[in-house]
C-alpha positions in Angstrom: -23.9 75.3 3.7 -20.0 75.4 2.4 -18.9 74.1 5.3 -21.0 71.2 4.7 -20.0 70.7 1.2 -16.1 71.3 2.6 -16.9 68.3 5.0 -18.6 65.8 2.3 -15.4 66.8 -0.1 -12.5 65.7 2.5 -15.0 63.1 3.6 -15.3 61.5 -0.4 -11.0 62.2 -1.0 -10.6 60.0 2.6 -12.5 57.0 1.5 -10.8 57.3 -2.0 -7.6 57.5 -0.3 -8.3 54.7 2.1 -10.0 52.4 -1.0 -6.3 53.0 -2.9 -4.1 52.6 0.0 -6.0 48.8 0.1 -5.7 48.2 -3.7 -1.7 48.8 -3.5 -1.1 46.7 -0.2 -3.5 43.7 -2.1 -1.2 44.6 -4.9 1.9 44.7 -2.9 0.7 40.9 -1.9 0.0 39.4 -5.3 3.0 40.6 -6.2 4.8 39.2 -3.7 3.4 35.9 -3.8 4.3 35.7 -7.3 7.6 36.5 -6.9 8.2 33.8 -4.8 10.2 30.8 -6.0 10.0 27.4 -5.2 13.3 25.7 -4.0 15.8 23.9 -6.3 18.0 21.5 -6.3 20.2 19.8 -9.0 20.9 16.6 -10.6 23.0 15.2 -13.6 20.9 11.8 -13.8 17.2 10.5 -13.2 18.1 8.7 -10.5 17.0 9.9 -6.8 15.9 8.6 -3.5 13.1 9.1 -0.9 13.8 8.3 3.2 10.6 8.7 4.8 10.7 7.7 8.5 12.9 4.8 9.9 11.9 2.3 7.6 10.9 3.3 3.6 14.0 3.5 1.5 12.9 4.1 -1.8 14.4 4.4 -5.4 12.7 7.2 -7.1 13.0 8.3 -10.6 13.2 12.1 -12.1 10.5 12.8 -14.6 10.8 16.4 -16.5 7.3 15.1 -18.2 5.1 14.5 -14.5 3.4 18.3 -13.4 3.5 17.3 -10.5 5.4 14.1 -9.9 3.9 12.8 -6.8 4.7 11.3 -3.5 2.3 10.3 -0.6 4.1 9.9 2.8 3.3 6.7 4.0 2.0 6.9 6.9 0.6 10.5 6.4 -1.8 10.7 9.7 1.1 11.6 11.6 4.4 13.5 11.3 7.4 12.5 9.4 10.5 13.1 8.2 11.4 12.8 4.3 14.0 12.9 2.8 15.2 13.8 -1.3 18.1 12.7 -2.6 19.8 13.3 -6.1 23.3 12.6 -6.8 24.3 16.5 -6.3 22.0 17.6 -3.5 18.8 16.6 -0.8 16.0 18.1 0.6 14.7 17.1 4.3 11.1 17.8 5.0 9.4 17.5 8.2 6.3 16.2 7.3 2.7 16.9 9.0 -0.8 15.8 8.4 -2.7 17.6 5.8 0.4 19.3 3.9 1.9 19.7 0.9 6.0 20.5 -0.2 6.7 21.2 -3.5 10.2 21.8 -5.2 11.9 21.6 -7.9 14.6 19.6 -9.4 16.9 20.9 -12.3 17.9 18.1 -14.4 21.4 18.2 -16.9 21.1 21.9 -16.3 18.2 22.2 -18.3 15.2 20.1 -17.7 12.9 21.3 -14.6 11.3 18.6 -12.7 8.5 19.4 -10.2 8.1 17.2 -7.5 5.6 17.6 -4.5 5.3 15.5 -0.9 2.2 15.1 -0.2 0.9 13.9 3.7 -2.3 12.9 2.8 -4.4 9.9 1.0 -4.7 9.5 -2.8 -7.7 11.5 -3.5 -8.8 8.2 -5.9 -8.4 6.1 -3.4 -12.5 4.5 -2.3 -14.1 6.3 0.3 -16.2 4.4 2.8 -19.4 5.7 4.3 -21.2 3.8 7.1 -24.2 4.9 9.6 -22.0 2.4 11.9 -18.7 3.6 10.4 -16.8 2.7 13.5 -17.3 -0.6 16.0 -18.7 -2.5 13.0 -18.1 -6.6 12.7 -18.8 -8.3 9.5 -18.9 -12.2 9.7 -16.5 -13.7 6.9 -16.2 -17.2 5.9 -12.6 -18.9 4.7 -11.7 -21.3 1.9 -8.3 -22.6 1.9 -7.1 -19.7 4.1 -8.4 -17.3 2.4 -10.4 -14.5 3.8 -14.3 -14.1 2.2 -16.9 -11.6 2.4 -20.0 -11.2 1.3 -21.5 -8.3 -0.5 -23.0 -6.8 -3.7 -21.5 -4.6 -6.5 -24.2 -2.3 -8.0 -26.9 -4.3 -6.1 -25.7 -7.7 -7.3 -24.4 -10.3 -5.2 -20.6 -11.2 -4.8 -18.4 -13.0 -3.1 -15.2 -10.8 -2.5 -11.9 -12.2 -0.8 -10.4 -9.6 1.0 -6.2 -9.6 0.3 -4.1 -7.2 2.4 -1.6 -8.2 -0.8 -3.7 -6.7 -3.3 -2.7 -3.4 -4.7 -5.8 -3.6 -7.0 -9.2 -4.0 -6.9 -10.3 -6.3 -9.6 -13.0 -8.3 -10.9 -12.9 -12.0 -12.3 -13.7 -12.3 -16.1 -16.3 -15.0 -15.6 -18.0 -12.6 -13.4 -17.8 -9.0 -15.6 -20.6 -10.2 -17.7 -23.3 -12.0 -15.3 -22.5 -8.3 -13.3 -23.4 -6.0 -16.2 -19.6 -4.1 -15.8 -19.2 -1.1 -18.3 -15.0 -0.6 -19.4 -14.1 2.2 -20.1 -10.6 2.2 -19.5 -7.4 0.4 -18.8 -4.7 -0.9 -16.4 -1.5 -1.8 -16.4 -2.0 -5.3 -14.6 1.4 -7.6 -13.1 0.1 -11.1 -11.3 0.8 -14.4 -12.2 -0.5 -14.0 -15.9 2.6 -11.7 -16.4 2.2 -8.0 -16.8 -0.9 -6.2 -19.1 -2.8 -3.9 -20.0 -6.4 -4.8 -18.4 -9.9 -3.4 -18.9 -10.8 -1.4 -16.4 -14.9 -0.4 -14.8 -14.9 3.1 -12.7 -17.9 4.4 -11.1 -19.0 1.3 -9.0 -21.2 0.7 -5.9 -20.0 -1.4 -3.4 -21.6 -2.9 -0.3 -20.6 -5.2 2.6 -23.0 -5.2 5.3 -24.1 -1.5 6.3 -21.0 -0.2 4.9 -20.6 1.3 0.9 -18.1 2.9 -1.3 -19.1 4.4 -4.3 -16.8 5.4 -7.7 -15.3 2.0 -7.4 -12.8 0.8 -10.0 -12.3 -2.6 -10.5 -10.0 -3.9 -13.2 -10.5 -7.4 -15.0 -8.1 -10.4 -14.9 -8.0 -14.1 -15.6 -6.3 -15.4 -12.7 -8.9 -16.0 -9.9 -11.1 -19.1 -9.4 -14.0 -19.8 -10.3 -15.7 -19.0 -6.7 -14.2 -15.2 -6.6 -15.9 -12.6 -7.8 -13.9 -9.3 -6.6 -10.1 -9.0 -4.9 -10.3 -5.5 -2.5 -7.5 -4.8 -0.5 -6.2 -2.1 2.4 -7.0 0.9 0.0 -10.4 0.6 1.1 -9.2 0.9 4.8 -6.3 3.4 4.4 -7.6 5.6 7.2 -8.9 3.5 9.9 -8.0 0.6 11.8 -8.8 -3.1 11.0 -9.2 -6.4 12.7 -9.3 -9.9 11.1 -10.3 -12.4 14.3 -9.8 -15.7 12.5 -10.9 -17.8 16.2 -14.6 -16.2 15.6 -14.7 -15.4 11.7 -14.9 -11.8 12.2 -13.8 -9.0 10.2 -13.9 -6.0 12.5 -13.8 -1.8 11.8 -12.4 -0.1 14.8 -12.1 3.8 15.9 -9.7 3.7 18.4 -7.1 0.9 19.1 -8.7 -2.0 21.2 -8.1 -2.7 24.9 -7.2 -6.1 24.1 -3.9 -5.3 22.5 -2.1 -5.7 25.3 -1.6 -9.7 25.0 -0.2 -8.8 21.2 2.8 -8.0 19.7 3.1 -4.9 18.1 5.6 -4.7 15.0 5.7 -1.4 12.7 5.2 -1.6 9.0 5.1 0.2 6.1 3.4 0.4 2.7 3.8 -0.4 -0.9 0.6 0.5 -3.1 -1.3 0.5 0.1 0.2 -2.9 1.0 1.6 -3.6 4.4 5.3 -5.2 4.7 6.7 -6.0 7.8 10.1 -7.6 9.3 10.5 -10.6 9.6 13.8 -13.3 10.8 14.5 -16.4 8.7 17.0 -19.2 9.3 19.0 -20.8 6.4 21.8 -23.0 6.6 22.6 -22.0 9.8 22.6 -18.1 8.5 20.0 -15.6 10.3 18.6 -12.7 7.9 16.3 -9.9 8.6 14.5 -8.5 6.4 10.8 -7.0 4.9 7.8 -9.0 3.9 4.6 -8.2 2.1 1.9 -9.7 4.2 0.3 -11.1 1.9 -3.3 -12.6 3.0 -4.5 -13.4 0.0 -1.9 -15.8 -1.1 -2.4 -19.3 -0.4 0.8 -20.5 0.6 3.2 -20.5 2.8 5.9 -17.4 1.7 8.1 -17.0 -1.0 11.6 -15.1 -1.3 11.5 -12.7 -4.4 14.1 -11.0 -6.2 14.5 -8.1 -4.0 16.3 -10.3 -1.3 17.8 -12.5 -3.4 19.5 -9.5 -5.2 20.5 -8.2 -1.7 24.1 -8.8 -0.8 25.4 -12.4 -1.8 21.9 -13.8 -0.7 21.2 -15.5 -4.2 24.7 -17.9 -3.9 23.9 -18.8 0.3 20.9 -20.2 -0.9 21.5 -24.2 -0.9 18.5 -26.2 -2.6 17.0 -28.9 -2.2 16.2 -28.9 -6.4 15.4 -26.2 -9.1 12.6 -25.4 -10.8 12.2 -22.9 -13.5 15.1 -21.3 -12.7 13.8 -21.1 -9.2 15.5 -22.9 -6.4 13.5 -24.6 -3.8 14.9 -24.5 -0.3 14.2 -25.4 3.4 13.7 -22.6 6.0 13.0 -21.9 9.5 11.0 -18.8 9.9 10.1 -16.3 13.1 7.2 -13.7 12.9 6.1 -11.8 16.2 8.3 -14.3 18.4 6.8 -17.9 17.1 8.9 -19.5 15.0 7.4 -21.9 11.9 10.3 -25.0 11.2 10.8 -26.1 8.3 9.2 -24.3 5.7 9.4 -25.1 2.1 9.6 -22.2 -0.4 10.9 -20.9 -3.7 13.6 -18.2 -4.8 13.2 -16.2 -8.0 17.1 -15.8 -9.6 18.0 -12.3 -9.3 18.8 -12.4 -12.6 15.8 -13.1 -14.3 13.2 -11.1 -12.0 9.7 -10.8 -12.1 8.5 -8.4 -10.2 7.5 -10.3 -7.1 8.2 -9.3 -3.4 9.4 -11.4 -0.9 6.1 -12.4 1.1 4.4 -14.6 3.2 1.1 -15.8 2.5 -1.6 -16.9 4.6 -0.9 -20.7 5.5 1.5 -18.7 7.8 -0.4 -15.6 8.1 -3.5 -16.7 9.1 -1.8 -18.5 12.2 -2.4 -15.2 13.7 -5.4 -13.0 14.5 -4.0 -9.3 13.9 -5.4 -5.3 14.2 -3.8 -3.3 11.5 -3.4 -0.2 12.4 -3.0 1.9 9.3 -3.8 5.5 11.5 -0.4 4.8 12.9 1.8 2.1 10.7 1.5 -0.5 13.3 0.2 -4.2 12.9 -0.6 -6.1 16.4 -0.2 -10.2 16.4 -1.4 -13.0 18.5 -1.5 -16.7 17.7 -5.0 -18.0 17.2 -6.3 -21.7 17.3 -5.1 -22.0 14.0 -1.5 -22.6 15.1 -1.8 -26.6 14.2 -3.2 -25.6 10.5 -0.3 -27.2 8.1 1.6 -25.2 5.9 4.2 -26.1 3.0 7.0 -28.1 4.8 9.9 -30.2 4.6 8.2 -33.6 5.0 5.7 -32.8 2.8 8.6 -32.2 0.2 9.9 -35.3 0.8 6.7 -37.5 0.3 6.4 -35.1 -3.1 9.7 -36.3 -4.2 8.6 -39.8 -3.1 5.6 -39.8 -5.2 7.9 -38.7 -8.2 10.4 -41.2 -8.0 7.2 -43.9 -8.2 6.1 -42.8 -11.5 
């Protein structure tokens, strides 16, 4: 019988022994985790840049206020390399899908600002669901050369232009009201109305076809026509891949890249607010530049040259124009995208010196020349010339007969 209690007594002082050694090592752990301190790296001014891959170089500016201060790699469904730089030090990251790499930069010795690389999507960004999410087509008509789809918001029908340069989703004013939109906040808007602060609907339904988002914010401006009721753009398509075949009117969803890529050319891009900008080679006065467009599909025009080349090197005094308008000078261009070169286009320059905000770009009288597969898995965009190739666009002899018409009044 004292044996037996003699057993259950060392038996009982074991477990408690055991159930203490496991407290101190979780102990040991939590304490050690706490301890540990997230890199640093200094700077004496809010100035800083990101390198991410072979093509983003980015200004980026310190913020002591931002808990977190965010950036998303840009193409974050595959690896990457990033890299931090302040005036007194860098950080190189080698990125992979699905992580995160915070740090810290100490500002003037005494202001901490956390940063933190992220490889993933915006978790605001819309999220599409589909019973055919992959493989689906969806008809679209075009006016001008403008892409159009149709759908409903919150069960109401809509006519929605689809604009791979919109970094926005927004909603015409003529149309809030007939579509019973509830604001209730705001965003900071720039288009051609300038830039302002906007109302703002959250928490929207969107269809097109069999496919829906839902928490969709769409933000109200002035400046669409009368036949547009919604702008979307590539945020609603961040994670897959997208075809627009302009030779049979089809907007198509893809899971995997399509066989027929093969007879395209494949040219890598990157983003800006979920925007794709590619390279692109134009000829001026006998002078060859290279350098990154916003593909702009929803702009109805040929291309423009903003203040980010213009600023770039002596860029802004090699221009030679044909006249000047608002400050802007009008010149004559040769352009060549994917191989085919477009004579004699017609465009504007903003002066470096009184910018406004707008990237060089072309827009679709150009654009829609090709049928394309973005591929924004991979930062790729494929290109083939469609039988759109005769569709004019804003050239020199259409300048001319302007001027001509002018001169006669």
């Amino acid at each position: 019988m004292n044996n037996n209690i003699t057993r259950k007594k060392k038996a009982c002082v074991i477990r408690q022994a055991i159930f203490a050694f496991s407290v101190l090592i979780a102990l040991c752990a939590h304490t050690a985790i706490a301890q540990k301190t997230e890199t640093v790296i200094k700077a004496s001014n809010q100035k800083a840049t990101i390198d991410d891959g072979e093509n983003v170089h980015m200004d980026w500016k310190l913020d002591p206020q931002s808990n977190p201060d965010i950036y998303y790699v840009n193409v974050p469904f595959k690896k990457s390399t990033v890299r931090f730089k302040t005036d007194q030090d860098q950080l190189i990251f080698h990125t992979k899908p699905g992580k995160t790499y915070t740090f810290i930069v100490l500002l003037n010795e005494k202001d901490s600002c956390r940063v933190r690389i992220v490889s993933g999507l915006p978790a605001e960004l819309p999220a599409m669901t589909a019973p055919d999410k992959y493989l689906t087509s969806i008809p679209f008509e075009m006016i001008g050369s403008k892409v159009f789809l149709k759908g409903l918001i919150n069960g109401k029908e809509v006519k929605i232009q689809f604009d791979l340069g919109a970094g926005t989703s927004v909603v015409n004013r003529n149309s809030s009201e007939k579509l019973a939109l509830e604001f209730s906040a705001h965003t900071i808007v720039s288009n051609t109305e300038g830039v302002n602060k906007e109302r703002t609907s959250t928490g929207n339904l969107l269809n097109i076809g069999s496919i829906s988002w839902s928490s969709v914010p769409l933000t109200e401006v002035g400046n669409m026509k009368a036949y547009e009721d919604l702008i979307i753009g590539n945020s609603f398509f961040r994670n897959h891949i997208i075809e627009i075949d302009y030779d049979n009117k089809q907007f198509i969803i893809h899971k995997k890249l399509p066989d027929k890529i093969a007879g395209y050319t494949k040219l890598p891009i990157f983003y800006e607010q979920n925007r794709p900008k590619f390279r692109a080679k134009i000829t001026h006065n006998e002078k060859n530049y290279s350098f990154w467009f916003l593909f702009d599909t929803g702009r109805d025009g040929s291309m423009l040259l903003g203040e980010d080349f213009t600023s770039k090197d002596d860029n802004w005094k090699q221009l030679l124009p044909l006249t000047i308008i608002n400050g802007r000078k009008i010149v004559r261009l040769d352009a060549t995208i994917a191989g085919v070169c477009f004579k004699d286009i017609v465009t504007n320059a903003a002066d470096p010196e009184k910018p406004g905000g707008r990237p060089s770009l072309f827009g679709n009288q150009i654009l829609s020349h090709f049928n394309l597969i973005l591929d924004n898995v991979n930062g790729f965009i494929y290109l083939k010339t469609n039988r759109r190739t005769k569709e004019p666009y804003s050239n020199y002899d259409d300048y001319l007969k302007e001027m001509e018409k002018i001169k006669k009044k």
